[in-house]
C-alpha positions in Angstrom: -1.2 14.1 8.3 -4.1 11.4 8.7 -6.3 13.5 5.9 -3.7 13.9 3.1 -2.9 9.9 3.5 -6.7 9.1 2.7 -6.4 11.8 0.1 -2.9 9.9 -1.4 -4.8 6.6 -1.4 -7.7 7.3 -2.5 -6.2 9.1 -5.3 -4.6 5.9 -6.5 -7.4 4.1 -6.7 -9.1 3.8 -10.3 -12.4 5.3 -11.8 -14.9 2.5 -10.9 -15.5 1.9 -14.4 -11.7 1.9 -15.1 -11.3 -2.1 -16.1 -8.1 -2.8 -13.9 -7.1 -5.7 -16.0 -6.2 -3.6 -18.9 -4.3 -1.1 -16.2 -2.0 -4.0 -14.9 -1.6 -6.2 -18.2 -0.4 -3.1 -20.4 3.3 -2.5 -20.6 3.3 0.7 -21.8 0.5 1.3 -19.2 2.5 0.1 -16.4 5.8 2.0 -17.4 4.1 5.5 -17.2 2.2 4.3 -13.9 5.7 2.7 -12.3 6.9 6.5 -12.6 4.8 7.8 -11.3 4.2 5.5 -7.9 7.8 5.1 -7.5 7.5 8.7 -6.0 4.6 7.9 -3.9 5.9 4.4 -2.2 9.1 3.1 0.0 11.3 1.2 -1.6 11.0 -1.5 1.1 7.5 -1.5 -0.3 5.2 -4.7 0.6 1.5 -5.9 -0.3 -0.3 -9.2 0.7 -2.9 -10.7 -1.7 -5.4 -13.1 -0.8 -4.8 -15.8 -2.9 -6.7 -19.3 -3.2 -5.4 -21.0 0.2 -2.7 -18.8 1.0 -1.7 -15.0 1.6 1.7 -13.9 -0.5 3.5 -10.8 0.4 4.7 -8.9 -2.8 7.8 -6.9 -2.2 8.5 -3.5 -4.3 6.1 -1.9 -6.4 7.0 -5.2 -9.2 6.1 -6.7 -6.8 2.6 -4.9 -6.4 2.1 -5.3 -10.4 3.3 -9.2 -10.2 0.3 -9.6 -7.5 -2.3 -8.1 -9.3 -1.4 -10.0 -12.1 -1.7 -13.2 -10.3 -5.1 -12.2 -9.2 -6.3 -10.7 -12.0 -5.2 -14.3 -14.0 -8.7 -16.0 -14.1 -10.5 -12.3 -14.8 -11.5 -11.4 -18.1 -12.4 -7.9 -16.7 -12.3 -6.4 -13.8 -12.7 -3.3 -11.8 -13.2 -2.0 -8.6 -15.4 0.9 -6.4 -14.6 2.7 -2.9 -17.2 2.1 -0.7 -16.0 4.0 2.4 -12.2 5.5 3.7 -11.8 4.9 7.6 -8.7 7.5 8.3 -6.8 5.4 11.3 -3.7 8.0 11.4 -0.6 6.1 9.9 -3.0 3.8 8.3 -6.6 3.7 5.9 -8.7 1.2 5.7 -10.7 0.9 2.0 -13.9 -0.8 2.0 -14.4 -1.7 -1.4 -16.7 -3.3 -3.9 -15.2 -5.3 -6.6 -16.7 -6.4 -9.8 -15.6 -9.3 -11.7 -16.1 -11.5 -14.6 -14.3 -14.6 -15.6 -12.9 -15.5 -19.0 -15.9 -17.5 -20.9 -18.4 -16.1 -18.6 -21.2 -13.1 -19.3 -22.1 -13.0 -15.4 -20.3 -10.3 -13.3 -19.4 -11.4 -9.6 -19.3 -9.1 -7.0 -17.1 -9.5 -3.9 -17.1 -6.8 -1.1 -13.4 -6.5 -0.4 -10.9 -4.6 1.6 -7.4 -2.9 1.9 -5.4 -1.8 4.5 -3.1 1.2 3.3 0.0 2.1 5.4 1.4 5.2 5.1 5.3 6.7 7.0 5.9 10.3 5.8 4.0 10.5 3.5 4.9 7.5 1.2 3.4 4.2 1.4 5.1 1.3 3.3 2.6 -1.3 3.1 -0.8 -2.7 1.6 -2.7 -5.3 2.9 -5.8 -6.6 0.8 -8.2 -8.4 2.6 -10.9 -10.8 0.6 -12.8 -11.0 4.0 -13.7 -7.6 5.5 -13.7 -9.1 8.8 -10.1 -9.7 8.9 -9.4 -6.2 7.9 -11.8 -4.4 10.8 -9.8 -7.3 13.3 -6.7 -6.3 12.2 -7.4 -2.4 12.1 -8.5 -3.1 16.1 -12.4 -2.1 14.6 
């Protein structure tokens, strides 16, 4: 089953010139997209978000949409690229370049990122984003 979960999650992830901001901030966006993940996700869903001195944990897939959000606060746009999919079974790690740029700002930041997918037949338990890709190989046991 290892193959179609890197298929499922990479499949969520959007076009890297998709601006994610506009994804998470629309409404009617979001309502179309809730539809469709409720399907794909647990409903004891969770996700962790790096966030400045802390980690939260997100519960439900409001809960994913109320993280991105917070991170996606300071970003005037944003979007992100898949680098690489490490298939670990029940689990795939995302290496992934994001691209940022903050409100008032012309310059585009890039961070190389990661997230830890979790999958349990076939419907995603858990996601942990990682803003330090060391972390996410240590806690993958790579």
């Amino acid at each position: 089953m290892s193959q179609e979960n890197v298929d499922l999650v990479i499949a969520l992830q959007p076009a890297p010139e998709q601006d994610t901001t506009q994804l998470w901030r629309d409404d009617r966006v979001w309502e179309v997209a809730r539809a469709a993940l409720g399907q794909l996700f647990h409903d004891d869903f969770e996700c962790t978000f790096p966030l400045p001195g802390s980690v939260k944990i997100y519960v439900g897939v409001e809960g994913m949409r109320a993280a991105w959000l917070d991170w996606l606060a300071p970003w005037a746009s944003y979007r992100t690229e898949i680098e690489k999919a490490i298939d670990l079974g029940d689990r795939v790690l995302l290496l992934i370049h994001d691209y940022g740029r903050r409100e008032g700002s012309a310059a585009e930041v890039r961070g190389n990122v990661a997230a830890m997918w979790t999958l349990r037949a076939g419907k995603i338990v858990r996601v942990d984003f990682y803003a330090d890709r060391s972390e996410a190989f240590r806690d993958a046991g790579l």
